[in-house]
C-alpha positions in Angstrom: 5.0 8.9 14.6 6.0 9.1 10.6 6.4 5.9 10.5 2.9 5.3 11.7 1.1 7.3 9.1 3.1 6.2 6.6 2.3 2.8 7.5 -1.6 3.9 7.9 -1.2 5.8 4.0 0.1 2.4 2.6 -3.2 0.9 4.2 -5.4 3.3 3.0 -3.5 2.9 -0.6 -4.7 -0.4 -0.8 -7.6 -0.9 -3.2 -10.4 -2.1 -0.9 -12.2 -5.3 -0.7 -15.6 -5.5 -0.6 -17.5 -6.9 2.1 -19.4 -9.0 3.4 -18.9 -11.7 0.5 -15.9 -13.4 1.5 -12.8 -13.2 -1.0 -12.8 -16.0 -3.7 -10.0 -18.6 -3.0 -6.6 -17.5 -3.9 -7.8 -13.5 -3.8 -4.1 -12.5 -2.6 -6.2 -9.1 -1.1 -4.0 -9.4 2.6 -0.7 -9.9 1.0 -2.0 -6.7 -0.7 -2.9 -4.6 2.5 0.6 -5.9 3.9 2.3 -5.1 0.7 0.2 -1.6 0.6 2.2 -1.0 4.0 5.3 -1.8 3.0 5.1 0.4 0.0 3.9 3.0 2.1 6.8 2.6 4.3 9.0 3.1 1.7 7.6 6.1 -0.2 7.1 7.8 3.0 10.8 7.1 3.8 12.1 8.3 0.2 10.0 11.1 0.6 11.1 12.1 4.0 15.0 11.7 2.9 14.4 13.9 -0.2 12.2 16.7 1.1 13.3 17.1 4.8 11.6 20.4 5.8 8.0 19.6 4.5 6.1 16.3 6.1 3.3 16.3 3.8 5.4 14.8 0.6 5.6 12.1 2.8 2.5 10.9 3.4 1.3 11.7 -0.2 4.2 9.6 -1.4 3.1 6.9 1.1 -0.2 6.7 -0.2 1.2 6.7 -3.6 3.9 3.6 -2.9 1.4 1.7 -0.9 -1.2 1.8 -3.9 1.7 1.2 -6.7 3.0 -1.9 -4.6 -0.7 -3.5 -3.6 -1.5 -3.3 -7.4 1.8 -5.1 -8.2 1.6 -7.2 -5.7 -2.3 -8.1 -6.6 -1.3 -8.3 -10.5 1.2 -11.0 -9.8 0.0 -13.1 -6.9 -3.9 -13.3 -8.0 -5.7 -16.3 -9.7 -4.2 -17.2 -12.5 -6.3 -18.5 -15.4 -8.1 -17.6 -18.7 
């Protein structure tokens, strides 16, 4: 079940896309969300390891890896140009 809202804090630590315009080519916004997961995963984990008797570090530090990773991931991987 951790695992689950650590995954769902990544998500929700993804800078969100506005709809309904659809994303302008190469807007790398679902590698994002996926990398926002991942990154959520993570933090939630390291969190977790570090400060076993408390659950709430690690959904904070989910958050917090999910955003950190979706921005890198978005920084790097976005349209490149001018």
């Amino acid at each position: 079940m951790a695992y689950l809202l650590w995954a769902l804090g990544g998500w929700c630590g993804t800078p969100w896309r506005h709809w309904p315009p659809p994303p302008p080519p190469g807007d790398p916004w679902l590698v994002s969300r996926i990398a926002g997961v991942l990154g959520g995963l993570g933090g939630g984990y390291l969190a977790a390891s570090t400060f076993a008797s408390d659950p709430m570090p690690g959904l904070v530090c989910a958050i917090i890896g999910g955003r950190v990773v979706s921005d890198l991931v978005g920084r790097f991987s976005g349209p490149k140009g001018g």
